[in-house]
N, C-alpha and C positions, 0 to 999 in steps of 0.2 A: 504493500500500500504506500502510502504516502507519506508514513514516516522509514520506512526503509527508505524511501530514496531520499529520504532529508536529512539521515542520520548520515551516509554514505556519502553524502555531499558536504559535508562537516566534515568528514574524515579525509576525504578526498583534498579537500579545500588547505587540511592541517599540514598534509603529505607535501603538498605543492610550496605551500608556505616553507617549510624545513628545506625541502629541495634548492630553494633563491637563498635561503639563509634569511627570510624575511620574518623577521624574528617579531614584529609587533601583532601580521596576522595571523604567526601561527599558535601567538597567546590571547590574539582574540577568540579562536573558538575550543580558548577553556572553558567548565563552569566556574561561575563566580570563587566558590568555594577554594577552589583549584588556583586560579590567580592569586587567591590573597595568602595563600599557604605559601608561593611562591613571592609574592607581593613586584615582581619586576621582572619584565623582559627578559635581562640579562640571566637572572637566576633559572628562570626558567627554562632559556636556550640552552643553557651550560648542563641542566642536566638530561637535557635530550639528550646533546652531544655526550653526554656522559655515558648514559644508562639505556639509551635506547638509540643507540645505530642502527638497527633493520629499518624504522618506522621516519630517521632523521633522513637516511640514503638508501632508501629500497631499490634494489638493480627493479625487482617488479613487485606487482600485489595484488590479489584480488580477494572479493568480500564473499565473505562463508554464510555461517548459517547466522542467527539472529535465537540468544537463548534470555532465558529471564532469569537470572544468579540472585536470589535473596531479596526478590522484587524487583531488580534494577534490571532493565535493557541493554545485555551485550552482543556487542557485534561483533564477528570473528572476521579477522582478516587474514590471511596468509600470505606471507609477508617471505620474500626472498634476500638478502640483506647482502652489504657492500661487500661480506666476505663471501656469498656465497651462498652460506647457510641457509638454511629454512626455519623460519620458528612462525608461530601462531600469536599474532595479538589480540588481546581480548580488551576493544573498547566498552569501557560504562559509558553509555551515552544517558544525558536527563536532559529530558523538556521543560524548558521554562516557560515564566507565568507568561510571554508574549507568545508561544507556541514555537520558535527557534529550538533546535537543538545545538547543546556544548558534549565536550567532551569531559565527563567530571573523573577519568583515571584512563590511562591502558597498562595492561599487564602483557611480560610476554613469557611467553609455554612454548613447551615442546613442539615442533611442527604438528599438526593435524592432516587429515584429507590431505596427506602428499596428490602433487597432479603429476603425471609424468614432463 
């Protein structure tokens, strides 16, 4: 429906952002909660570059299944990463009170659903 393809486009949007190194939109589409934990750009971008390489420079990616974890809407992505690797992100995506989706965590796991 129509939030799949609005969450995806959040993620997609975040991917692209990291890819320029455009570091202010791709803390725009944190959630609130997310930003303030990080409180700055900066802090933010350093631990992408830190802790999340696959999702900072994905060689590629595409979007999995879509599960419900403890109430929360995760979307899985598989995710091909600058070394090569394969691992699984699992975005919390939450809807805000204007109807926009943020990305309020991603986690990453083991690869899933390898494709060949």
């Amino acid at each position: 429906g129509g939030d799949r393809a609005g969450t995806q486009a959040v993620i997609d949007g975040q991917i692209a952002a990291f890819r320029r190194d455009d570091g202010d939109a791709a803390f725009s589409y944190a959630a609130p909660a997310i930003q303030h934990m990080f409180g700055t750009v900066d802090n933010f971008m350093a631990m992408v570059r830190g802790g999340y390489r696959p999702v900072y420079r994905p060689q590629t990616y595409h979007f999995g299944a879509v599960a419900m974890v403890d109430g929360q809407i995760v979307q899985k992505v598989h995710v091909v990463g600058p070394d090569g690797g394969a691992v699984t992100a699992f975005y919390i995506m939450e809807k805000q009170p204007d109807g926009s989706w943020r990305i309020a965590g991603c986690s990453l796991g083991a690869p899933e659903e390898r494709s060949a």
